[in-house]
C-alpha positions as CSV (number, residue, x, y, z in Angstrom):
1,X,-2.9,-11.7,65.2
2,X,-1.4,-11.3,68.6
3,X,-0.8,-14.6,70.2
4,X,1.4,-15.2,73.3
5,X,4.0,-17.8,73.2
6,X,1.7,-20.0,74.8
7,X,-1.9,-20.1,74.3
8,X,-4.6,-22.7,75.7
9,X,-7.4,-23.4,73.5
10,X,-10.5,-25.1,74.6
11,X,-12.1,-27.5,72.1
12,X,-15.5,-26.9,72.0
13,X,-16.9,-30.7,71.8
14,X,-15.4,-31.3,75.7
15,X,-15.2,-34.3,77.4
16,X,-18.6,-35.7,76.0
17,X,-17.0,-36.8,73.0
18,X,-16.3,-40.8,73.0
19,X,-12.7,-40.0,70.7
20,X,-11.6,-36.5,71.6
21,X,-8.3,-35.1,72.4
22,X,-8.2,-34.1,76.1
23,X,-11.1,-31.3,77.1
24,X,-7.9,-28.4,76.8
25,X,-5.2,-28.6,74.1
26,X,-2.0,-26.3,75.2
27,X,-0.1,-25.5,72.6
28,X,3.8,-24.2,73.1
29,X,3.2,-22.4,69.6
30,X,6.5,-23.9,68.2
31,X,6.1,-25.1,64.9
32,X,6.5,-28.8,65.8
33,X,4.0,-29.1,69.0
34,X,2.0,-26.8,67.0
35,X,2.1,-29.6,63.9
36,X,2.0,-32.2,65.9
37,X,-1.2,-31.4,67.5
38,X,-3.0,-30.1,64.2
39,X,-2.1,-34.1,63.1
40,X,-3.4,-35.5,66.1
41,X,-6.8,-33.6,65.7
42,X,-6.9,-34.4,61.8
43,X,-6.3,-38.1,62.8
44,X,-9.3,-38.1,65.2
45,X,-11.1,-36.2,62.8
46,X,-10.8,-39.7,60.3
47,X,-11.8,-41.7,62.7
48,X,-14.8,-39.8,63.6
49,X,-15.7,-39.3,60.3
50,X,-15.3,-42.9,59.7
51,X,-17.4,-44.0,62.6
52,X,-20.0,-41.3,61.5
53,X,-20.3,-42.5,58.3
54,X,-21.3,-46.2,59.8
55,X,-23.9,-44.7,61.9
56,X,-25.1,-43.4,58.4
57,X,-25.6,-46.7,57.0
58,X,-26.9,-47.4,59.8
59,X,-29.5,-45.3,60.5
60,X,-30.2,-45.9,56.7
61,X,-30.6,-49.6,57.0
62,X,-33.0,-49.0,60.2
63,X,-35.2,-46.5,58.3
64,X,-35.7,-49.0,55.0
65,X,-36.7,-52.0,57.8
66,X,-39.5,-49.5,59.2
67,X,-42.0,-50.6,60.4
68,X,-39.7,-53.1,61.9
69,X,-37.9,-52.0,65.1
70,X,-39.0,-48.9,64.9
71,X,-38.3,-48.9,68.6
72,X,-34.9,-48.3,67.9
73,X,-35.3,-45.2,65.4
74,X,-35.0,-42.4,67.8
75,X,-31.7,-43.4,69.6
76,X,-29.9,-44.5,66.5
77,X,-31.0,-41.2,65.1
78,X,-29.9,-39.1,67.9
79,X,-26.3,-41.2,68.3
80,X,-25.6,-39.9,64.5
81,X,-26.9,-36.7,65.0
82,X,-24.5,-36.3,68.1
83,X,-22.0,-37.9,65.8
84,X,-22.0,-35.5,63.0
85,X,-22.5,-32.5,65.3
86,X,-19.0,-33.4,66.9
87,X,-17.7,-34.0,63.4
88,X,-18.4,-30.6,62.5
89,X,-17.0,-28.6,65.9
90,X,-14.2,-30.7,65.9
91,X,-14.0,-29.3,61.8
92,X,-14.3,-26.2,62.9
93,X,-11.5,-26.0,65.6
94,X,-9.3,-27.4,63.0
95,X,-9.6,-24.6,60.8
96,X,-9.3,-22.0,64.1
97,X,-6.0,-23.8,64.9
98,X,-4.4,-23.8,61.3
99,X,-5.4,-19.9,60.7
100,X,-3.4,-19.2,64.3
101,X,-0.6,-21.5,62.7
């Protein structure tokens, strides 16, 4: 693959997300900034996942109290949905930045 010394790479969640890296990651495409950022991203890939898997629950717990607060099903639903739909571009990057590694 032909990569220049230094490459910017655009994330494709942008600034929407509540615990993304900057909306550009520049890379110098030496092996330790190039480690370093891969980290970063897997460690806000955790956290993600982690708060992701909360909004799980607790969409869960709203859907068994149904019909009680019903009012509340379609913005918890959409938060997780946005949640998970992060999870997986952020995923996805990941893997486009090792494979460039």
């Amino acid at each position: 693959m032909g990569v220049s010394p230094k490459t910017t790479l655009a994330p494709p969640w942008g600034p929407r997300v509540p615990h993304s890296p900057s909306s550009f990651l520049t890379f110098d495409m030496t092996e330790s900034r190039e480690t370093q950022s891969i980290e970063e991203l897997k460690t806000q890939i955790k956290r993600l996942n982690s708060k992701a898997g909360q909004m799980k629950m607790d969409l869960h717990d709203l859907a068994e109290g149904l019909p009680t607060n019903y009012q509340q099903l379609m913005d918890v639903a959409a938060e997780t949905y946005e949640i998970y739909r992060q999870l997986d571009e952020m995923k996805q990057y990941l893997k486009k930045l090792e494979q460039v590694k």
